[in-house]
C-alpha positions in Angstrom: 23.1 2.0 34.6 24.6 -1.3 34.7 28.2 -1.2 36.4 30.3 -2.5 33.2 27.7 -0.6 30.8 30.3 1.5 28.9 28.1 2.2 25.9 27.0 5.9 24.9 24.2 7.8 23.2 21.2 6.5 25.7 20.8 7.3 29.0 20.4 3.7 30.4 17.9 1.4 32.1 15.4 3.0 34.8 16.5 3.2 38.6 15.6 1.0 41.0 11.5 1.9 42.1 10.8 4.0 38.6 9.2 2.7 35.6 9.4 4.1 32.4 7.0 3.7 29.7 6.2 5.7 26.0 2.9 6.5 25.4 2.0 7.8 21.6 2.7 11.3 20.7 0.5 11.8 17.6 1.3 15.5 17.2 4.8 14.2 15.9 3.9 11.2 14.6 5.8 8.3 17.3 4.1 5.9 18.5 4.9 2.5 20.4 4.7 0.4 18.1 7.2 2.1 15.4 9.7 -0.1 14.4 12.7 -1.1 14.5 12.5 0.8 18.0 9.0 1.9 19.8 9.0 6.1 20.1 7.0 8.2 21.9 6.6 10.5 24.9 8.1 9.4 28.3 5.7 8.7 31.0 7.0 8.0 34.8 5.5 6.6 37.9 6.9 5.2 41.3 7.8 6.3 44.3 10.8 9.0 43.3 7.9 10.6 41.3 6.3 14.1 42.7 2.9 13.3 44.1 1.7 16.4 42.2 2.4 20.1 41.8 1.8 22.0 45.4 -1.2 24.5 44.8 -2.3 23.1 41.1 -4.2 25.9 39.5 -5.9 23.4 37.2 -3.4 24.4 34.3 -1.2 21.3 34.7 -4.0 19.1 35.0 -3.3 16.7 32.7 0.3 16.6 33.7 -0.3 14.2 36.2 -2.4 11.0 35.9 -3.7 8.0 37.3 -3.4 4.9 35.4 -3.9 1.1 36.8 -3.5 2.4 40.6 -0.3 4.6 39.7 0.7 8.1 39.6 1.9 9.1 36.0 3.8 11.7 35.2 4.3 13.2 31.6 7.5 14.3 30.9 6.8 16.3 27.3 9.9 14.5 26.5 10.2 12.5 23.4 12.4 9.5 23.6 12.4 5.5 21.9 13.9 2.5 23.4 16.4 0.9 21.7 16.6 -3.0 21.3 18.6 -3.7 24.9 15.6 -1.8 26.5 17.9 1.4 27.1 16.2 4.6 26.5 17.4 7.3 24.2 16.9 10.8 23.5 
């Protein structure tokens, strides 16, 4: 969050070492390239990111994923970003 970003209803850009992308959720029907603002399910890599789960039993597989040399996580979370790049809920 921005030190004079006073706006509400989002919860702001990504820290410092995470990056936040959507990836289509087709069960519900968002995807990235819905407009006016691209929605989907949040997906997180970078270093503040879990490596994995300790002791996977294979159930959670897919949880986890590697994409371009990066760890993704997916949050089951449905969010959009809005035209400042902010995310919202």
């Amino acid at each position: 969050m921005e030190f004079n970003d006073l706006t509400t209803g989002n919860v702001g850009k990504p820290m410092t070492g995470l990056e936040i992308r959507l990836v289509d959720w087709e069960e519900g029907n968002y995807r990235v390239t819905d407009r006016p603002n691209p929605r989907g399910e949040i997906i997180v890599a970078g270093d503040p990111v879990a490596k994995g789960y300790l002791n996977p039993d294979g159930s959670n597989v897919e949880t986890f994923f590697e994409e371009a040399g990066k760890k993704w996580f997916r949050t089951g979370d449905i969010g959009e970003f809005d035209q400042h790049g902010k995310l919202i809920f």
